[in-house]
matplotlib code that plots the C-alpha trace (Angstrom):
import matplotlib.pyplot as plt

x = [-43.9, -47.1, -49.4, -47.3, -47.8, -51.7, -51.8, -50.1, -52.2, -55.1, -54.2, -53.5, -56.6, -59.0, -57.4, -58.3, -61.9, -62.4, -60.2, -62.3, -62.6, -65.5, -64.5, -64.2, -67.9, -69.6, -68.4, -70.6, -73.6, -75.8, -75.1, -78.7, -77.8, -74.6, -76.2, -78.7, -76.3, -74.1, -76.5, -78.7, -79.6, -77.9, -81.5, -81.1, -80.7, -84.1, -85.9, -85.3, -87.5, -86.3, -85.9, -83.6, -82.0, -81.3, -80.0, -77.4, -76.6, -76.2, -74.0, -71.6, -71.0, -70.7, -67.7, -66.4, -66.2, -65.1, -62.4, -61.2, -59.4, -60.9, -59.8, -61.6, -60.5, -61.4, -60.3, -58.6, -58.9, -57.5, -55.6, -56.7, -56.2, -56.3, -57.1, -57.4, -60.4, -61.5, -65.4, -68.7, -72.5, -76.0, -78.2, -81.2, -81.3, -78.4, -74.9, -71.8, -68.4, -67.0, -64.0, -62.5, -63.7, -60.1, -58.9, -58.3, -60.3, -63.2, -62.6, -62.8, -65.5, -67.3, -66.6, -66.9, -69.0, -68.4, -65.8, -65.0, -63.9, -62.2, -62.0, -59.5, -60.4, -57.3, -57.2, -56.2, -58.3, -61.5, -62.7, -65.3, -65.5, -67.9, -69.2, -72.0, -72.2, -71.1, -73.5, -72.8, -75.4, -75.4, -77.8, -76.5, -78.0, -76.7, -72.9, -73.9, -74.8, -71.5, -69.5, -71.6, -70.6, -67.4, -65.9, -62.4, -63.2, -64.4, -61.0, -60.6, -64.3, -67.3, -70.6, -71.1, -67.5, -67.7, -65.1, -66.8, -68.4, -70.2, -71.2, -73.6, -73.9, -76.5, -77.1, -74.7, -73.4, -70.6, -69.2, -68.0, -64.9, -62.9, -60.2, -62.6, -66.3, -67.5, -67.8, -71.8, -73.2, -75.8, -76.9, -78.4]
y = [40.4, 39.3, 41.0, 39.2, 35.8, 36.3, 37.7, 34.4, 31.9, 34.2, 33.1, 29.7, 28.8, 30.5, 27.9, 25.6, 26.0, 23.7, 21.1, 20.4, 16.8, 15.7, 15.7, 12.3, 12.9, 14.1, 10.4, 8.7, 10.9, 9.6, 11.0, 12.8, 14.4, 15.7, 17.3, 19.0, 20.6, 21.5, 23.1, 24.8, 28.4, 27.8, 29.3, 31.8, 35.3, 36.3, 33.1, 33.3, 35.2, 38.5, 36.8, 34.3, 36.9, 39.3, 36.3, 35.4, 38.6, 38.9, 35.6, 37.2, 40.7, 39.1, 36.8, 39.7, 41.3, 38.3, 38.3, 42.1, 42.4, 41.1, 41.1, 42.1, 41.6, 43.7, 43.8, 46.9, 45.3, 42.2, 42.8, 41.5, 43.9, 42.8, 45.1, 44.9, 46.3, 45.9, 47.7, 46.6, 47.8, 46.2, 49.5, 49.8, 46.1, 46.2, 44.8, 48.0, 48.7, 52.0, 53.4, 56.3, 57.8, 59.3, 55.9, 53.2, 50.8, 52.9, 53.8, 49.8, 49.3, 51.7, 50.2, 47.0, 46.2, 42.6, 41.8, 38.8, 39.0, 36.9, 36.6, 34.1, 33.6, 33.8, 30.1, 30.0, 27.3, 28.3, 31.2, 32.3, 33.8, 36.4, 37.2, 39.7, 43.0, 46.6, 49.4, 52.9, 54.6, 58.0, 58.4, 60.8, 59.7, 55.9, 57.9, 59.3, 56.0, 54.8, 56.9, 57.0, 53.2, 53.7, 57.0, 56.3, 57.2, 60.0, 61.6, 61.1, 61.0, 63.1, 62.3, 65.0, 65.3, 64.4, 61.5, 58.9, 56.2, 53.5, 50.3, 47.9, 44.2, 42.8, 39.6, 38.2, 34.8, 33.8, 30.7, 29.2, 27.2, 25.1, 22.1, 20.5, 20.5, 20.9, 24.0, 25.8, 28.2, 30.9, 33.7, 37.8]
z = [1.3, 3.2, 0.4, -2.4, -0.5, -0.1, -3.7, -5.0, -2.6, -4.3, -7.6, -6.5, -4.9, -8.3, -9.8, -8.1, -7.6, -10.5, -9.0, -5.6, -4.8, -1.7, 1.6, 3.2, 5.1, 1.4, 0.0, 2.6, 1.5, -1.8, -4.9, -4.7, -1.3, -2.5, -5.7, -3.6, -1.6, -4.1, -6.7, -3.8, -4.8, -8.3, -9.8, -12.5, -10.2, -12.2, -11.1, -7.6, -4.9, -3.3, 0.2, -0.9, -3.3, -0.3, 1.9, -0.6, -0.9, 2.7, 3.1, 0.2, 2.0, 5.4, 2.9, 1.6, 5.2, 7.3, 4.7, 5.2, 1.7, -1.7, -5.2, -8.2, -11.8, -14.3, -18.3, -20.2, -23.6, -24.0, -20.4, -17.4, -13.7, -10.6, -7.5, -3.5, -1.9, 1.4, 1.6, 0.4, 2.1, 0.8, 0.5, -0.8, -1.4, -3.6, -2.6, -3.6, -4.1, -4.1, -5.9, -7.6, -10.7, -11.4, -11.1, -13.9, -12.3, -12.4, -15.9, -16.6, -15.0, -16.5, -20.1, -19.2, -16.1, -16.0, -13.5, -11.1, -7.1, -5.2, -1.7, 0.8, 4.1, 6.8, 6.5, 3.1, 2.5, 1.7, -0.7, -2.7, -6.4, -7.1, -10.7, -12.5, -13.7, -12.1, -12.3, -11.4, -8.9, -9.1, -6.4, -3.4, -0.5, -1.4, -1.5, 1.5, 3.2, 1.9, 3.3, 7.1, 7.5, 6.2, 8.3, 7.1, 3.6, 4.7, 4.5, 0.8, -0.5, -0.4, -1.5, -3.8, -5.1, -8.4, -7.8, -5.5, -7.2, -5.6, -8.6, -7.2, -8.9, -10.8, -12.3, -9.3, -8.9, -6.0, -5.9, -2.7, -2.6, -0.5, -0.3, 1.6, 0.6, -2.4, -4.3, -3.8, -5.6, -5.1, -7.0, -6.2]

ax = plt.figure().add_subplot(projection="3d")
ax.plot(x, y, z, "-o")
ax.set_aspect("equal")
plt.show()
């Protein structure tokens, strides 16, 4: 019953990410100040240097952690799907996923690597919205890195078993969202 409650407050609150209004302290700030905040690290993810790339990229995983359990939509034709997943690692520079390749989600992916994640905090008030493009890594030692900060996968996945596959994003943007500030933006 719990899942079905966060699953519902999940689809309640992407909703209303568009919907944010400023918090009472953001009404007192100049217009100016407020736009600056709220477009900071909006830069096109190919404009942007790779130290501030990495950082956003570090602020989404530590998100995606803090958070446990994350969503990610994917499309099977015209049909949207929605899964939980709860692990995500920055190797090599690159923020991953990991899934199944027996799975349907992994088949989705795979045909169409755009996707979108979202991610609640306990509170229920704030979350963030994560969108780009899945890429499949083939690479073994990346599995294998996977799997060594991960150790209870390691019961159902091996590096070289044909089925793991860990998707790394590109061209990422996360959106981060709340009742109470408004929404900011950053791209990796």
């Amino acid at each position: 019953m719990k899942k079905i409650i966060f699953a519902f407050a999940v689809l309640l609150s992407m909703t209303a990410c568009t919907q944010n209004k400023p918090s009472q302290a953001t009404e007192n700030k100049t217009d100016a100040a407020v736009q600056a905040e709220t477009t900071a690290g909006t830069e096109a993810p190919d404009s942007i240097d790779p130290q501030t790339k990495l950082q956003n990229m570090q602020e989404v995983q530590a998100y995606l952690k803090e958070c446990g359990t994350f969503f990610i939509a994917t499309v099977d034709g015209d049909q949207p799907h929605v899964r939980a997943f709860g692990v995500s690692e920055i190797i090599n520079d690159r923020l991953y996923i990991m899934t199944g390749k027996v799975k349907d989600v992994y088949k989705q992916m795979a045909a169409n690597g755009k996707f979108e994640i979202c991610a609640l905090k306990a509170s229920g008030s704030e979350w963030m919205r994560v969108t780009g493009t899945l890429v499949n890594d083939e690479t073994l030692a990346v599995k294998e890195e996977f799997l060594n900060r991960n150790e209870g996968l390691k019961s159902m996945y091996k590096a070289d078993d044909g089925n793991m596959a860990v998707l790394y994003i590109t061209n990422g943007t996360a959106r981060f969202c709340s009742f109470a500030e408004p929404e900011r933006t950053v791209h990796f």
